[in-house]
C-alpha positions as CSV (number, residue, x, y, z in Angstrom):
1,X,-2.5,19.7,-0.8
2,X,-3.5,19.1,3.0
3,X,0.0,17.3,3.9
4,X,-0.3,15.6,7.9
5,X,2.5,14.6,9.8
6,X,2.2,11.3,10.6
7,X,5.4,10.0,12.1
8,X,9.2,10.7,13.6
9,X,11.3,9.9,10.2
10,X,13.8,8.1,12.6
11,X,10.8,5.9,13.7
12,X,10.3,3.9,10.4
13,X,13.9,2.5,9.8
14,X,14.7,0.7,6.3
15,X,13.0,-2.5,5.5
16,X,10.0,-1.5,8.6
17,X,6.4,-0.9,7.7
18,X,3.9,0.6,9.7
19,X,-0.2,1.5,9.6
20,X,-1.6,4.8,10.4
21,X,-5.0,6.2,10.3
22,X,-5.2,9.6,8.0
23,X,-9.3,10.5,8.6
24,X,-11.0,7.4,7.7
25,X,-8.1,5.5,6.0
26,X,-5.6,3.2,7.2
27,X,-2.5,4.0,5.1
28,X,0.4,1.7,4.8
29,X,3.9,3.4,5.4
30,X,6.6,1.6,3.8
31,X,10.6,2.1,4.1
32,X,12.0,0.3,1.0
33,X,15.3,0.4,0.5
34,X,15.3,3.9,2.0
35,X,12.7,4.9,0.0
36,X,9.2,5.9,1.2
37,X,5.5,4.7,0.0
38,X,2.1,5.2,1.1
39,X,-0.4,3.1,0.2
40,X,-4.0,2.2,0.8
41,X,-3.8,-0.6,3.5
42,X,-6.7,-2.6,1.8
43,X,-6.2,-4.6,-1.1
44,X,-8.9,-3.6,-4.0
45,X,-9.3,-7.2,-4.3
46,X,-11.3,-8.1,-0.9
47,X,-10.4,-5.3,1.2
48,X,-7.9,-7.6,2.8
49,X,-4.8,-5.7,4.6
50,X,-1.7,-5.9,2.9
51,X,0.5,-4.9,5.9
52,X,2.1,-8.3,5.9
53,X,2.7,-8.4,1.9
54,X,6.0,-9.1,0.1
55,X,7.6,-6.3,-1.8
56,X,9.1,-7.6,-5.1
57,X,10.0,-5.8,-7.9
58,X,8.7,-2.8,-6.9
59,X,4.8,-3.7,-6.1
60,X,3.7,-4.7,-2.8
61,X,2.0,-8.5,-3.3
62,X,-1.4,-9.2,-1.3
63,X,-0.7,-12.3,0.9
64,X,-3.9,-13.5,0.5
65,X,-4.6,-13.8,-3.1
66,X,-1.3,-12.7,-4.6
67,X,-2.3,-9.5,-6.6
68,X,0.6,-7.8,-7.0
69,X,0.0,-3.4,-7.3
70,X,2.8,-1.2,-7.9
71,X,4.2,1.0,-5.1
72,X,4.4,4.2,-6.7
73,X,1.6,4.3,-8.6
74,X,-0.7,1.6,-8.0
75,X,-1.3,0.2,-10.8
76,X,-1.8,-3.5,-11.3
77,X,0.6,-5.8,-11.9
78,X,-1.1,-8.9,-11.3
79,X,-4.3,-9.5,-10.3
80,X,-5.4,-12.8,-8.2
81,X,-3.4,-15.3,-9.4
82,X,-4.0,-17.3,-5.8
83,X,-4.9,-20.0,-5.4
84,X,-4.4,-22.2,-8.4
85,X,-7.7,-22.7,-10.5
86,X,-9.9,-20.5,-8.1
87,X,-7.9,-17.6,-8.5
88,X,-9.5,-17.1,-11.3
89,X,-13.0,-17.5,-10.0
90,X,-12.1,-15.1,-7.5
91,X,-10.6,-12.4,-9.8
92,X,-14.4,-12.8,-11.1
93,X,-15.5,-11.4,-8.0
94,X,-14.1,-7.7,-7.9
95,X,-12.8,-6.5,-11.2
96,X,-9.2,-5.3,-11.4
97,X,-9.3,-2.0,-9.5
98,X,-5.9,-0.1,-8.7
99,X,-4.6,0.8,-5.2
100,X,-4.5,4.0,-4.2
101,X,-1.2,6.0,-3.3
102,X,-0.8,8.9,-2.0
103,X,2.1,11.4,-1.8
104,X,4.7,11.2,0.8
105,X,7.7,13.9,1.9
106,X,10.5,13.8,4.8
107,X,10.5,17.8,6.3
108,X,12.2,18.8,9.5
109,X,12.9,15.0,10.2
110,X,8.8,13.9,9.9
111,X,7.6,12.1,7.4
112,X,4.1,13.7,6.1
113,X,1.8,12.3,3.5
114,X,-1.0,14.1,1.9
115,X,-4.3,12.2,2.0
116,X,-7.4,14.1,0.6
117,X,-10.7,14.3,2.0
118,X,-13.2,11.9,1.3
């Protein structure tokens, strides 16, 4: 595992959210409920961020079309549900696809993730 340091633990408070760039990704940094999750900032759907997403039930929900992934593992929960009678034209377009995660750790008061190489 190639772990990076990718911010002051102290600097993602509980509830905040934050993008970084790891490479060529742009990972998602969440602080739920004092827990931490690192996730692909693109939904799988459209490629569409999901920076401004709700987080219910433990899944982060795409804004735009409502696909729902869960946090620590990605998997789908639901997949374009939005908007009423063309989600489902839309779920046509890009089949269900998970999000990918990627481990995260707190050492010496930084929070690292590990995101492999392309």
């Amino acid at each position: 595992m190639a772990w990076t340091k990718i911010l002051a633990e102290n600097a993602l408070a509980s509830g905040a959210r934050q993008v970084v760039k790891v490479g060529d990704k742009n990972i998602l940094v969440v602080n739920h409920e004092n827990q931490l999750y690192a996730v692909e900032n693109n939904c799988p759907h459209l490629k569409l961020p999901l920076k401004s997403g709700k987080i219910q039930d433990g899944a982060i929900v795409c804004s735009f079309h409502r696909s729902a992934f869960d946090l620590n593992t990605g998997e789908v929960k639901t997949w374009c549900p939005w908007p009423p009678g063309v989600g489902k034209l839309l779920s046509m377009v890009s089949q269900e696809k998970t999000l990918p995660v990627f481990p995260v750790r707190v050492e010496d008061g930084n929070i690292l993730i590990d995101v492999p190489e392309a």
